[in-house]
N, C-alpha and C positions, 0 to 999 in steps of 0.2 A: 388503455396503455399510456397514451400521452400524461392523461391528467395524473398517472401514478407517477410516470417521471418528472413531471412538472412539482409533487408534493417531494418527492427527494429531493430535488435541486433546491426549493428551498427549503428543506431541513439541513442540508448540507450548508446554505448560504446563512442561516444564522448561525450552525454550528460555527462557521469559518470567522464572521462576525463577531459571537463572541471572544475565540480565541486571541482576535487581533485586538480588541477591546483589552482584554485580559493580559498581555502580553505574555500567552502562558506558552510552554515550549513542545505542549502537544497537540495534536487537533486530533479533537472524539469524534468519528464519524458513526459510531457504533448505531444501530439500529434505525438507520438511514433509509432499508428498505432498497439501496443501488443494487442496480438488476448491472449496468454498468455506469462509466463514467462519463456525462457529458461533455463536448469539447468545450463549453465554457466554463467549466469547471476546473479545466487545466488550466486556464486562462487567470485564473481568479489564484488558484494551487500558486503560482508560477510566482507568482507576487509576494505571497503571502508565509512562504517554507520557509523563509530565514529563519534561524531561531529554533525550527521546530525536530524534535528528538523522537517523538514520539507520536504513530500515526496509527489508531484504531480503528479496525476495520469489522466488527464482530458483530454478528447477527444482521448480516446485509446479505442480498442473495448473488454476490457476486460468482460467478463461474471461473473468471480466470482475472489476474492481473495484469493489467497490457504494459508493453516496452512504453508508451505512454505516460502512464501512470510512474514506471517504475523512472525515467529521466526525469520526469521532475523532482524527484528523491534521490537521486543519482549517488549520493554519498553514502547509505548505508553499508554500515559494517557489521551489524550485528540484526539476526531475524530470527523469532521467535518458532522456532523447526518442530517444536513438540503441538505448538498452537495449528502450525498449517497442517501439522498431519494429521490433525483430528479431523479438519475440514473436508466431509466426506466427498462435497457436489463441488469440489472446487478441481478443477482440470489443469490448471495453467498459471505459472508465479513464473513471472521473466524478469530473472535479478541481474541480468548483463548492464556492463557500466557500471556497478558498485562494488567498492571497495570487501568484499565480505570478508569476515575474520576468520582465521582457518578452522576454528571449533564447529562454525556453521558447516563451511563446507563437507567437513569429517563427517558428521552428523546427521546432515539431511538427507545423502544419498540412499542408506539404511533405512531409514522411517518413512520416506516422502514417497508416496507413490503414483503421484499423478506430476507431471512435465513441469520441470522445475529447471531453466536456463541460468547460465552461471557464466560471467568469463573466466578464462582460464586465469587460474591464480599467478599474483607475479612472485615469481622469486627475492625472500629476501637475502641482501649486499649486506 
């Protein structure tokens, strides 16, 4: 188990590598093998998100995404609700603290059927 986290983190740390290399505005984490996210990963994330629009998670064995994960993205507005709900082993997306756009929120109550946190939307003035 360790040496399999051990080969994620760094597949995950040259992905993050080349990104900043690249100054590209997404980071591919796709096929990473994360069971979940190590806390020096945030550490590295934390540094590294400026910039970044776009953050792929696909074909990783993640189970839920933690209020963790989702603070350090803390600005999303827009999530891809057709992609999660296909996610059959995924249990838990905790999108509190971001900004979501109301299309998402409309949309994913109906489709999403595993624990899906949201703060409450703010009223627009």
């Amino acid at each position: 188990m360790e040496k399999k986290m051990g080969e994620a983190v760094a597949r995950v740390a040259r992905k993050v590598n080349e990104t900043v290399e690249n100054k590209a505005d997404s980071l591919d984490l796709a096929d990473c093998k994360l069971m979940n996210f190590p806390i020096a990963l945030y550490k590295v994330l934390r540094h590294v998100t400026e910039g970044i629009h776009l953050i792929t998670l696909a074909n990783n064995e993640l189970k839920s995404v933690t209020s963790r994960f989702i603070s350090t993205f803390s600005q999303l507005r827009d999530v891809p609700v057709e992609k999660l709900a296909l996610m059959e082993s995924l249990q838990s997306v905790n999108l509190m603290s971001n900004p979501l756009n109301e299309e998402v929120r409309v949309i994913a109550r109906p489709l999403i059927k595993f624990n899906l946190l949201m703060s409450p939307a703010i009223p627009q003035v």
